[in-house]
GURONU-258819 format. One line per 10 residues: their letters; for each residue x, y, z of N, C-alpha, C, O, CB. Coordinates in steps of 0.02 Angstrom, whole numbers. Glycine has a CB too. Example, Ala and Ser with C-alpha at 12.3 -4.5 7.8 and 13.67 -1.06 7.14 Angstrom:
BEGIN
AS) 660:-284:390:615:-225:390:660:-165:390:712:-166:423:565:-224:452; 642:-112:354:684:-53:357:645:2:394:670:57:402:704:-30:286;
REM end
This chain:
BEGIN
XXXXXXXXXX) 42:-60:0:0:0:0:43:62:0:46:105:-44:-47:0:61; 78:59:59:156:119:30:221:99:24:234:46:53:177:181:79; 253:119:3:328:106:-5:373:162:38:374:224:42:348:109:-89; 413:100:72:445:135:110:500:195:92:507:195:31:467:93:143; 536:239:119:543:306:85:625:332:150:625:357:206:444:369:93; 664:316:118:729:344:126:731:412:112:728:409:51:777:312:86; 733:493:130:761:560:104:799:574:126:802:566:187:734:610:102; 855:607:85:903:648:120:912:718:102:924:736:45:961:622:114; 904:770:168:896:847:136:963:871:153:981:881:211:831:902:172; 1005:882:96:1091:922:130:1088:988:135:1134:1024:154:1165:916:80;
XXXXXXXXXX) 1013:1010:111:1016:1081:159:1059:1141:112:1041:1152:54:1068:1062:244; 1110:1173:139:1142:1212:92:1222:1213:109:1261:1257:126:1109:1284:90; 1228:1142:98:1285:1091:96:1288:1059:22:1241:1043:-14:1273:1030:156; 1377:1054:5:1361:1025:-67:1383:1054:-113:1362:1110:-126:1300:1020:-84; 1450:1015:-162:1467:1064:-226:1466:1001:-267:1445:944:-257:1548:1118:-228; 1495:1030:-316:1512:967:-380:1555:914:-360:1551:863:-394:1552:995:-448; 1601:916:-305:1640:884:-285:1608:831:-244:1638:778:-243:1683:920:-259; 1542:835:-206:1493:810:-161:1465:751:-206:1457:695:-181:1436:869:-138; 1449:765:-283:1443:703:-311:1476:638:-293:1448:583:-284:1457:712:-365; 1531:650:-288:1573:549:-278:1529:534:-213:1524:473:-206:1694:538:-248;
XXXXXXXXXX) 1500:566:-168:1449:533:-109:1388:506:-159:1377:446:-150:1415:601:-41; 1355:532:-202:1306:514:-233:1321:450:-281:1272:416:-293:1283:570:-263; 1381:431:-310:1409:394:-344:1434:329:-303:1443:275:-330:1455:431:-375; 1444:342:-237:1457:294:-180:1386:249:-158:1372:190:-145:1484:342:-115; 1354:310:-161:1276:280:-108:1234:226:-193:1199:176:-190:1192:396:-67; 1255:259:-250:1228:217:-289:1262:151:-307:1241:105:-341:1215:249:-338; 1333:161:-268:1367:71:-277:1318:29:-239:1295:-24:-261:1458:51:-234; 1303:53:-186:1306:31:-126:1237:1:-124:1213:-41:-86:1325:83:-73; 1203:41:-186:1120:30:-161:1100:4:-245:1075:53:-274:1064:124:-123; 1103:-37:-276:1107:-40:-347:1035:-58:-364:999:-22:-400:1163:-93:-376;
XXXXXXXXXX) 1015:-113:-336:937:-107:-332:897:-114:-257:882:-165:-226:908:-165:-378; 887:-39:-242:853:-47:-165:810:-68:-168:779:-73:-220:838:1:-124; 789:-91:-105:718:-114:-102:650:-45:-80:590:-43:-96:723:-180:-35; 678:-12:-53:651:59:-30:661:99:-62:720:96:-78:668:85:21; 615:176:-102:634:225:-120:682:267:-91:678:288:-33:593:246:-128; 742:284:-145:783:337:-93:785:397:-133:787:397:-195:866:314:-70; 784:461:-86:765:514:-120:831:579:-72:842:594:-14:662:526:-110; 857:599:-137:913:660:-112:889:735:-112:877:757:-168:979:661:-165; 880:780:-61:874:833:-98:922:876:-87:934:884:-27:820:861:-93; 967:918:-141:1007:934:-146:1025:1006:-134:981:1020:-94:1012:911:-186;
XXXXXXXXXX) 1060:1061:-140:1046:1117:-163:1029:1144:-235:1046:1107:-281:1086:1142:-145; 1002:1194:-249:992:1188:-336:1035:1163:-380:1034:1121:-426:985:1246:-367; 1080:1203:-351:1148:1201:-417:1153:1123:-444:1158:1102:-502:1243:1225:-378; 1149:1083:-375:1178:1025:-413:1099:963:-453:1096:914:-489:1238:979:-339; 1057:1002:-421:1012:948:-457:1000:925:-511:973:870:-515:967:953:-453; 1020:965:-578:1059:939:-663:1096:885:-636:1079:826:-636:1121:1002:-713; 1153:912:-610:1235:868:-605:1199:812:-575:1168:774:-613:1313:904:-547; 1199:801:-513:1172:749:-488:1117:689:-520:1119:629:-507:1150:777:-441; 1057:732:-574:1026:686:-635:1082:664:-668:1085:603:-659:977:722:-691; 1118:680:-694:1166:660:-737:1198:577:-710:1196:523:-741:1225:725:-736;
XXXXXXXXXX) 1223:592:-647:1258:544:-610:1217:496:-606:1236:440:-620:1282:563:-548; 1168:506:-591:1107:439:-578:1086:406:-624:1059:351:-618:1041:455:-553; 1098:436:-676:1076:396:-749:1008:371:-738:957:401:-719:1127:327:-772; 1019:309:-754:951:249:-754:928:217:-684:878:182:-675:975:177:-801; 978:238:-633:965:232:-560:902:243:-516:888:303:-517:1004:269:-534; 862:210:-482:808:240:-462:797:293:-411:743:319:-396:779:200:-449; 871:307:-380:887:372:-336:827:427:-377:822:439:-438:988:402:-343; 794:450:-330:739:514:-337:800:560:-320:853:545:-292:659:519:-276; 775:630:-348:793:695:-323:743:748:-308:683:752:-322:835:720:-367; 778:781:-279:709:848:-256:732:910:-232:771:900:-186:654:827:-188;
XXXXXXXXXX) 726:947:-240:712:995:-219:708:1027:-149:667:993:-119:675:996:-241; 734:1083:-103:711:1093:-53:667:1155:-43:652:1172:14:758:1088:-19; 647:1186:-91:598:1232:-72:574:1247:-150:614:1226:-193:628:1300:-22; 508:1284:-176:495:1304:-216:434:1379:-190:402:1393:-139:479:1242:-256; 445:1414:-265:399:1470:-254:319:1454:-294:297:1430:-346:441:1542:-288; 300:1479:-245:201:1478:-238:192:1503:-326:155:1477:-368:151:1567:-158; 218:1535:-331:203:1557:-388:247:1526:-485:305:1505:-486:217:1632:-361; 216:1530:-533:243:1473:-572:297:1526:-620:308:1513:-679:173:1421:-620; 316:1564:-598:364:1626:-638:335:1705:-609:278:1721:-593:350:1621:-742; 389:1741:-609:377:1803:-609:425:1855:-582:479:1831:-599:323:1807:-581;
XXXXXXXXXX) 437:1908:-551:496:1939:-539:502:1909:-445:462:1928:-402:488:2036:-560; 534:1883:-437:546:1850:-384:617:1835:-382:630:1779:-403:507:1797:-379; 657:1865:-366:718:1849:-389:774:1814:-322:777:1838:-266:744:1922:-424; 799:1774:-340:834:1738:-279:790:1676:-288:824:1624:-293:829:1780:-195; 724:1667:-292:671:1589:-323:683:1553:-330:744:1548:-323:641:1571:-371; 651:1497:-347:650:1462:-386:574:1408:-408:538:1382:-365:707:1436:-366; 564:1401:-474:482:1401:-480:491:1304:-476:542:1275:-496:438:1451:-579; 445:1277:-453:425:1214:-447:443:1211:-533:502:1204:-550:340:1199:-412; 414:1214:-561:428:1191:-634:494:1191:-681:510:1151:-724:388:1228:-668; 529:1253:-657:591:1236:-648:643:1177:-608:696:1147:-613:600:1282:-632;
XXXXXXXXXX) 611:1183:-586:653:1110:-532:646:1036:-564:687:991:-570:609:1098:-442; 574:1041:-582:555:976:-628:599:1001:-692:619:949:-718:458:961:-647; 615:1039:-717:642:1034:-789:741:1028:-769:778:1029:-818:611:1124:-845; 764:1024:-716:822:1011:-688:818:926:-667:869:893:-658:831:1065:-625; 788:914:-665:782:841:-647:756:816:-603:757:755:-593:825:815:-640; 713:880:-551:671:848:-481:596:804:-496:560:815:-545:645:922:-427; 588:774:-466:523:748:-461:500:746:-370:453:710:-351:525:666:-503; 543:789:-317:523:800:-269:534:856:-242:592:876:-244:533:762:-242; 481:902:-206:529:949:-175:498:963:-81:439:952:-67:527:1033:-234; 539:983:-39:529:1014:24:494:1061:34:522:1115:21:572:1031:47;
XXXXXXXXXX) 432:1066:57:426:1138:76:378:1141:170:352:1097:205:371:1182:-5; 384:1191:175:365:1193:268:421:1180:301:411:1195:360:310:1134:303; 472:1162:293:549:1128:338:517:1204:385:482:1253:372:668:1127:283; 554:1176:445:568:1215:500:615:1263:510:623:1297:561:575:1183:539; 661:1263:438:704:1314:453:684:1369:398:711:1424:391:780:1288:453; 629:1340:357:621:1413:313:558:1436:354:549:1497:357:604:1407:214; 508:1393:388:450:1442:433:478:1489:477:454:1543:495:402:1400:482; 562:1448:501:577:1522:546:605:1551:526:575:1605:517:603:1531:601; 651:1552:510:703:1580:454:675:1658:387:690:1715:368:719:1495:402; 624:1598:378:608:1644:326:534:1676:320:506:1697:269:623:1609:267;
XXXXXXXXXX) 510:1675:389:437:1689:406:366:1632:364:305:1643:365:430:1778:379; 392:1592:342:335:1549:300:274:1525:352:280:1498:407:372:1474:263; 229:1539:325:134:1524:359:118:1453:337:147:1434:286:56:1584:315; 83:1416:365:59:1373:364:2:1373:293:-28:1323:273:42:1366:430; -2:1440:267:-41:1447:215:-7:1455:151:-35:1448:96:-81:1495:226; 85:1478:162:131:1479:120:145:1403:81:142:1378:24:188:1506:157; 162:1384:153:179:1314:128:131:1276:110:153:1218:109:210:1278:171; 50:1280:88:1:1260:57:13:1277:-3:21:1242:-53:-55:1278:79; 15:1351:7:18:1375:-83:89:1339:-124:88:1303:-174:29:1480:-92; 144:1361:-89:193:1291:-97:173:1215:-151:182:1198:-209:196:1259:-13;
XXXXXXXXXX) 136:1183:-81:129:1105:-116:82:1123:-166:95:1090:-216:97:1037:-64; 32:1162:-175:1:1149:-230:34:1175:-294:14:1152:-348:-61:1170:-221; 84:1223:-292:130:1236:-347:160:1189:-384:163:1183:-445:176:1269:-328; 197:1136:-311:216:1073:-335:184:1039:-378:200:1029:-436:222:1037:-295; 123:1014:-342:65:973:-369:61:999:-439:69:961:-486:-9:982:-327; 46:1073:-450:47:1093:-528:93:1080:-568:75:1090:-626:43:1153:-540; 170:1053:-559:209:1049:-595:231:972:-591:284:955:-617:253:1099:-583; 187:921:-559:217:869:-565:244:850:-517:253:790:-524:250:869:-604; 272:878:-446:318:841:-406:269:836:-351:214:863:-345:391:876:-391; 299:797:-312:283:757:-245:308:819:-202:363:841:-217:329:673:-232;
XXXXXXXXXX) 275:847:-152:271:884:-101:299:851:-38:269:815:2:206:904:-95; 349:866:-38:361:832:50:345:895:96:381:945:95:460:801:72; 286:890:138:261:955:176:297:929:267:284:883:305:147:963:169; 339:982:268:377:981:334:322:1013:390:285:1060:375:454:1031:328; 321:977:461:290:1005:489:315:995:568:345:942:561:231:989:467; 320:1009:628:352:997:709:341:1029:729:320:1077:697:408:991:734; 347:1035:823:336:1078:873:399:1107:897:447:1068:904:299:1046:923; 406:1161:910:467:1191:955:457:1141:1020:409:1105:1034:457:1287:977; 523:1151:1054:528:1141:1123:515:1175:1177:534:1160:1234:571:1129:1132; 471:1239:1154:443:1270:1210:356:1231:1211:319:1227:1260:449:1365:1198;
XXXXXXXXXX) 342:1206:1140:278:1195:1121:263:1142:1155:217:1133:1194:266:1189:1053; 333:1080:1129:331:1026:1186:327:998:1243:304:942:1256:349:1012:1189; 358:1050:1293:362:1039:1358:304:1096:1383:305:1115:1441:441:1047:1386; 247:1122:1330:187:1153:1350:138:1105:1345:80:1115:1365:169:1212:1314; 159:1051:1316:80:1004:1305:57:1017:1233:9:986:1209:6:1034:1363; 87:1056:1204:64:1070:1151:67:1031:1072:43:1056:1022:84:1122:1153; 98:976:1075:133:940:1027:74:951:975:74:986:925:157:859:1048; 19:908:1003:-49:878:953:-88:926:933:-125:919:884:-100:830:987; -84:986:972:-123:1047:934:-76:1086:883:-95:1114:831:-150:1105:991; -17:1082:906:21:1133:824:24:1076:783:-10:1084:732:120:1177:828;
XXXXXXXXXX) 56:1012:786:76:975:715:-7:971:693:-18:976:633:127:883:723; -73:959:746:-144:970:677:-150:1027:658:-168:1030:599:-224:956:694; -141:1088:690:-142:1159:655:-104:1148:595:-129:1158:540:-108:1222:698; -39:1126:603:-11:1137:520:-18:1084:475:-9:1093:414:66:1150:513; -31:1037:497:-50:981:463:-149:998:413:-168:960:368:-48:912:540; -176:1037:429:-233:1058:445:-237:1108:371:-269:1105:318:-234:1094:527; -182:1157:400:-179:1209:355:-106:1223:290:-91:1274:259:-184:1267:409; -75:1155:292:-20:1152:257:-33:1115:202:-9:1136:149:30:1130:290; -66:1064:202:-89:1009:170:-154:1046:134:-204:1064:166:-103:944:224; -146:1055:65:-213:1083:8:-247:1016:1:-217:968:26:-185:1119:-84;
XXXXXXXXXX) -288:1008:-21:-350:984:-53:-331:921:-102:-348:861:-98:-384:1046:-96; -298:950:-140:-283:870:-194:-238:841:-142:-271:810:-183:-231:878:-290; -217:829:-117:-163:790:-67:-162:713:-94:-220:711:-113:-190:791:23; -146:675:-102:-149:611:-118:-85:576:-106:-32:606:-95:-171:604:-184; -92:493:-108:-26:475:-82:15:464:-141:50:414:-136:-26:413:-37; 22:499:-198:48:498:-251:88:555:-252:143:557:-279:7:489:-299; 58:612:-220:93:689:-242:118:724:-162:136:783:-155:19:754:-291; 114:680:-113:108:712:-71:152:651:-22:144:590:-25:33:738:-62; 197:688:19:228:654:96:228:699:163:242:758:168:313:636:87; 211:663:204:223:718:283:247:711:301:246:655:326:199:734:335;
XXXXXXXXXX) 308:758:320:374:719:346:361:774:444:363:836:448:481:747:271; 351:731:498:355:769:560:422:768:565:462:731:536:318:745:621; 432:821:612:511:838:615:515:894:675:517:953:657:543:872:534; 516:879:742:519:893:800:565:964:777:617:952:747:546:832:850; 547:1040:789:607:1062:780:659:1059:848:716:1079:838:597:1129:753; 647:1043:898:707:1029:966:736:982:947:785:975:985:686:1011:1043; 734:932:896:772:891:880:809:865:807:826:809:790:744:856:904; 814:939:768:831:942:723:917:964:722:939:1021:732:782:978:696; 951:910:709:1020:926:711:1062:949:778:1115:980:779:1026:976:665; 1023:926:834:1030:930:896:1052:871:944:1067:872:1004:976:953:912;
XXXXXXXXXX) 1051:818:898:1044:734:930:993:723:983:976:666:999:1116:707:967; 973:769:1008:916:753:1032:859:708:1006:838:732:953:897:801:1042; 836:667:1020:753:627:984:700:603:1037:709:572:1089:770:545:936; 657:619:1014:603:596:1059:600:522:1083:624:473:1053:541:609:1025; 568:521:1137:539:436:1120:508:402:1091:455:428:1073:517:410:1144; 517:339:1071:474:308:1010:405:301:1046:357:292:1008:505:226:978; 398:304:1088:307:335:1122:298:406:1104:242:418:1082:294:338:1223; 350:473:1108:344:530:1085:321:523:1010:279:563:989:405:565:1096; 352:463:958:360:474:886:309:438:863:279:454:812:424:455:855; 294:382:903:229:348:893:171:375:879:137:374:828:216:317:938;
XXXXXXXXXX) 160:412:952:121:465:957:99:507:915:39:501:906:139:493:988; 117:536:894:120:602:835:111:561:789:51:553:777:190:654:821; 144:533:760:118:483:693:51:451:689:13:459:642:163:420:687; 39:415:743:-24:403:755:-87:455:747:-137:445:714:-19:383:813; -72:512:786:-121:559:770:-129:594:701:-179:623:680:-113:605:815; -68:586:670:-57:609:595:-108:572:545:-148:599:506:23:590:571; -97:506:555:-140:480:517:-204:478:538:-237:485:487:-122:426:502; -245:471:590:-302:482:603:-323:562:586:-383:573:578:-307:459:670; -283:609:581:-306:655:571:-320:680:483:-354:724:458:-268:690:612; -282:635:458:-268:625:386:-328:593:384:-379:623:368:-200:585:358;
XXXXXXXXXX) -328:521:403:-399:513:377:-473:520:412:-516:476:409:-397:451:356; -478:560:435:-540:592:452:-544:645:407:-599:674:412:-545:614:521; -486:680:340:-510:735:293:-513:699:238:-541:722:188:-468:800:283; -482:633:236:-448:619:155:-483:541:147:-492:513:93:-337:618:148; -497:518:203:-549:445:205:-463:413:158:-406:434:150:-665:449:139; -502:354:138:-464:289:129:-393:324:99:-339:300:117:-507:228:71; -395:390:47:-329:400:8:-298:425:63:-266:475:46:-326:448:-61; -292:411:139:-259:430:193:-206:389:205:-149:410:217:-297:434:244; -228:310:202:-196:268:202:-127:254:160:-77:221:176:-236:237:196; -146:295:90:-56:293:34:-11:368:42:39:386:11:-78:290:-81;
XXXXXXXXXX) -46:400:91:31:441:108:52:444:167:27:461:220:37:511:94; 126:416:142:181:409:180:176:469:248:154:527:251:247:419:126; 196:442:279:227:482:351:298:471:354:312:411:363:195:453:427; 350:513:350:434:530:377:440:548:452:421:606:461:469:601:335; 450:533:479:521:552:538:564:583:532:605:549:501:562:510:559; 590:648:545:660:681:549:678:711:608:635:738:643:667:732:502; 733:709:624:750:731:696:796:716:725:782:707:784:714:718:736; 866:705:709:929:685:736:912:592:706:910:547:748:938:707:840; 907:583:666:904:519:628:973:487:613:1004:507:564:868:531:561; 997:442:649:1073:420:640:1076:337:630:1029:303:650:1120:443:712;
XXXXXXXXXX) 1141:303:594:1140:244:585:1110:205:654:1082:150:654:1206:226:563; 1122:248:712:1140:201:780:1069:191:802:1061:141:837:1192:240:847; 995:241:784:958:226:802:913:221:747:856:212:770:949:253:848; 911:223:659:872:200:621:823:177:637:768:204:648:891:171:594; 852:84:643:808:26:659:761:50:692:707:64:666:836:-27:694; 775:61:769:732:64:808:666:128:794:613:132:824:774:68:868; 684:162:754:643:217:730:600:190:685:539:197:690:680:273:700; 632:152:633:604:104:600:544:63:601:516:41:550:636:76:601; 526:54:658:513:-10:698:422:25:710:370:-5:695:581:-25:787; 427:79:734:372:119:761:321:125:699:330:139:639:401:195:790;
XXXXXXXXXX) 260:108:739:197:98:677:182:185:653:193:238:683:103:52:721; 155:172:592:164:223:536:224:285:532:216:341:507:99:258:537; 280:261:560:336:293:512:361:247:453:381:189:452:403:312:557; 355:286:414:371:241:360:433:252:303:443:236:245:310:237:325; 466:288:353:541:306:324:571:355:370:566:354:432:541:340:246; 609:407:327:647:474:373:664:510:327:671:491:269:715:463:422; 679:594:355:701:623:307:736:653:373:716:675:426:656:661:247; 809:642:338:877:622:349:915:715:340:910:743:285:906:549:279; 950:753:401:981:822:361:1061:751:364:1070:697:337:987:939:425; 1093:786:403:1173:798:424:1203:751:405:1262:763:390:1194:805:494;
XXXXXXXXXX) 1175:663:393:1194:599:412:1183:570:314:1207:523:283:1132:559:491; 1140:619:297:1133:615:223:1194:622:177:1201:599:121:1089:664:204; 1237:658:213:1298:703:164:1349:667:154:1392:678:111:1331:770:193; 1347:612:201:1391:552:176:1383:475:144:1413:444:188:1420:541:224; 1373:450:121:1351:393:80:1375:330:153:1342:279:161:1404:386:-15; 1408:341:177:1433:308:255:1394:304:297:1383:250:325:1481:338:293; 1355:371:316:1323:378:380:1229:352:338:1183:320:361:1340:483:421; 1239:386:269:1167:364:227:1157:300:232:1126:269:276:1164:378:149; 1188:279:182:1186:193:175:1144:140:224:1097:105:205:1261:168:183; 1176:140:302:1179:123:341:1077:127:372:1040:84:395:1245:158:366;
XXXXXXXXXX) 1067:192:358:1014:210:386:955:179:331:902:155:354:1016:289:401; 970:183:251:958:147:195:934:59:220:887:19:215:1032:155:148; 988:64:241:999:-22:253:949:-34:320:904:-72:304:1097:-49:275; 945:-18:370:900:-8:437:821:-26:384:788:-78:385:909:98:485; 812:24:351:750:28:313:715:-31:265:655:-48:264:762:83:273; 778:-62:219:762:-118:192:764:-160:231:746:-215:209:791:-133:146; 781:-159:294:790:-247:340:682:-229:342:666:-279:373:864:-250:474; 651:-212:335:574:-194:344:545:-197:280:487:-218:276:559:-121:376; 581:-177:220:552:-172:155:507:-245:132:480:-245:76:616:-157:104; 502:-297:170:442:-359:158:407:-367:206:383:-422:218:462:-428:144;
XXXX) 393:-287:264:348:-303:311:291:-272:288:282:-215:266:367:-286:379; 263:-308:295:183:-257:253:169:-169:301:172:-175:362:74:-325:276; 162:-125:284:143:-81:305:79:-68:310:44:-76:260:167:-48:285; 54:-48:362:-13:-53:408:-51:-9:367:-109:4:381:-10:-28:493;
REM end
């Protein structure tokens, strides 16, 4: 019903030289059993198609603009990204809502840009650690889950990746009752808007995601992959977490 889902976001890490990691992770992974998906910085998402050839390594994107062209300069339009070689892109991450002031209505207009051009939306969504230790977990991730997620959503064009921001590149991680949790309510809250097409999109994990605790992340009902920053940038620390994922790739997903 889904397929499990390896990402790695390097963020704004990464030159031409960063390829031989991408050329490594495709020795290593020749036919996965799990989708694996890189997203890169722009520059290299040509180069990086190139490298992959006939490989089933996905690429994507980490942010796109709401809008499909126009004077926006510094941008970049979803449709552009697909004509570079993406068929995925990021949008909601936690570091452009703060970073860069993005609304829960941005990053709607976002995925449906995507959706217009063809790519798969990975819609980022988590609680601060003031939110957390307020009780607040289950009311912000459904607020943005609520208002991030447009209308066509389907498990074809669309992934939710939760992603604690207290535990983003912090090594910090919740407990797999913390991660359970939230996932659990993700999908019940998914399908109480979206009925049965609730069931084919994926749910991600991100949050200090490392070889040492994959598995066990793994393991927890409806995560059904990770999206991977810091541990991505090496085909060493990737692989490994790759591999965690396929030891599951013939467990049926719930």
């Amino acid at each position: 019903m889904r397929r499990r889902l390896a990402a790695g976001n390097w963020k704004m890490n990464g030159t031409a030289a960063s390829l031989s990691e991408v050329e490594a992770l495709l020795d290593a992974h020749v036919s996965p059993s799990v989708e694996i998906l890189l997203c890169p910085p722009a520059t290299l998402i040509s180069a990086m198609a190139a490298v992959k050839g006939q490989h089933p390594l996905m690429i994507g994107g980490q942010d796109c603009h709401a809008e499909a062209k126009g004077a926006h300069t510094g941008d970049i339009a979803a449709a552009q990204l697909a004509d570079a070689g993406a068929t995925h892109v990021i949008v909601g991450h936690s570091e452009r809502r703060t970073n860069h002031g993005e609304t829960d209505e941005t990053v709607a207009a976002k995925a449906r840009a995507a959706h217009g051009a063809g790519l798969v939306a990975v819609i980022c969504l988590g609680e601060t650690l003031e939110e957390r230790e307020g009780g607040r977990t289950l009311e912000v991730v459904g607020r943005q889950l609520d208002a991030s997620v447009p209308d066509g959503a389907t498990g074809q064009n669309t992934v939710i990746a939760y992603e604690p921001v207290w535990a983003i590149g912090t090594g910090l991680t919740p407990t797999n009752g913390q991660i359970g949790e939230v996932h659990e309510f993700l999908r019940s809250r998914l399908s109480a808007r979206f009925g049965a097409e609730a069931a084919h999109v994926r749910l991600l994990y991100g949050g200090s995601v490392k070889p040492s605790n994959a598995a066990e992340i793994f393991g927890i009902p409806d995560v059904d992959g990770a999206l991977v920053g810091g541990a991505s940038l090496k085909a060493a620390d990737f692989s490994p977490i790759i591999e965690a994922l396929e030891q599951l790739a013939d467990v049926e997903l719930p």
